[in-house]
N, C-alpha and C positions, 0 to 999 in steps of 0.2 A: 739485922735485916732492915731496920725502920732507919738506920743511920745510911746505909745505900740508897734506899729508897731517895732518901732527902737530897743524896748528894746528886741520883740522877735529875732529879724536879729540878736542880737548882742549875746543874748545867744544862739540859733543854729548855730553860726561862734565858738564858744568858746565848744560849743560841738562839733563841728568836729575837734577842734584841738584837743581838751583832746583825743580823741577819737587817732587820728594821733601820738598824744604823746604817749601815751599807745600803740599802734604799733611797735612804735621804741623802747617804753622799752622792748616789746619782744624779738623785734628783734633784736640789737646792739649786746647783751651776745651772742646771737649765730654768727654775724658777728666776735666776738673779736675772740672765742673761736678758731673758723676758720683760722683767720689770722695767716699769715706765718711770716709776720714783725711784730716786736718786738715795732716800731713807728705807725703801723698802729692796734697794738691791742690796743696802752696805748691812741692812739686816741679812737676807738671803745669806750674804757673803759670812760674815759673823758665824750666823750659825751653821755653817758650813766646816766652820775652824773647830764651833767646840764639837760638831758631831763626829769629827776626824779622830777626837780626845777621847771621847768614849768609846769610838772603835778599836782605837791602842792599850784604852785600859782592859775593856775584854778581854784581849788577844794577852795581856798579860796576867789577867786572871785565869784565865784558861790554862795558859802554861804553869801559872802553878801548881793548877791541880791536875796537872797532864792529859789534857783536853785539848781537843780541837773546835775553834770557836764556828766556824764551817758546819755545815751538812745539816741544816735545816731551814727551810728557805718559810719567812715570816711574809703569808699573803696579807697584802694591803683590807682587805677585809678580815681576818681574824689578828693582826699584830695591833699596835699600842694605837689609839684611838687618834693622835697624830697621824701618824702615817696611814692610816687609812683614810684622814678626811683630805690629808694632801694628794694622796693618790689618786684620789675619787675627785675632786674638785680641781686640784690644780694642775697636775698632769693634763687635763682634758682640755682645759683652758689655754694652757701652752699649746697644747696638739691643733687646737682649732685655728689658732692665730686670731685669739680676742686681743684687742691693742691694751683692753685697762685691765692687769692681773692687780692692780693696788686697788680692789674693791672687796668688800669682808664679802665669805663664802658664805653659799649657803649651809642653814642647821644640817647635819647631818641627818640623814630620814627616819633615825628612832627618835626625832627630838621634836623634828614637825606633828602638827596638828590637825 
């Protein structure tokens, strides 16, 4: 029973990354397209490539263990601490049409004082 257990935890933790990954691959191209530095698109763009990498490793982890890496969708406020402070910070940034997205974010609000 404890060995099912483990095996469910481990593929709902691998769906909510896939899930988180596929977030940033949406989001990154529109974070690159926005950037004003030429260092902080080829970054955007970069990590773009490896988060593509970890999407396909999923999808093949998944299939090993005959899963589907789908069907949990990871909100920007409960998935990996990344993604939600991109979410929350640079999404809005983008959406507002601020010209300088190469300026550091702020704390995220459990961190402020």
């Amino acid at each position: 029973m404890e060995h099912k257990a483990l095996k469910e935890l481990f593929t709902d933790e691998l769906k909510d990354i896939y899930s988180a990954e596929n977030q940033l691959i949406k989001a990154l191209p529109k974070m690159a397209k926005a950037a004003t530095s030429d260092d902080l698109r080829a970054g955007f763009e970069a990590h773009l490539e490896q988060t593509k990498e970890h999407a396909r490793r999923i999808e093949e982890i998944c299939a090993e263990l005959g899963e589907k890496p789908t069907g949990k969708k990871c909100a920007g406020s409960t998935g990996s601490s990344m993604v939600r402070i991109w979410l929350s910070h640079g999404m809005p940034v983008i959406s507002s049409n601020v010209s300088q997205l190469d300026r550091p974010c702020p704390a995220p609000r459990s961190r402020r004082r």
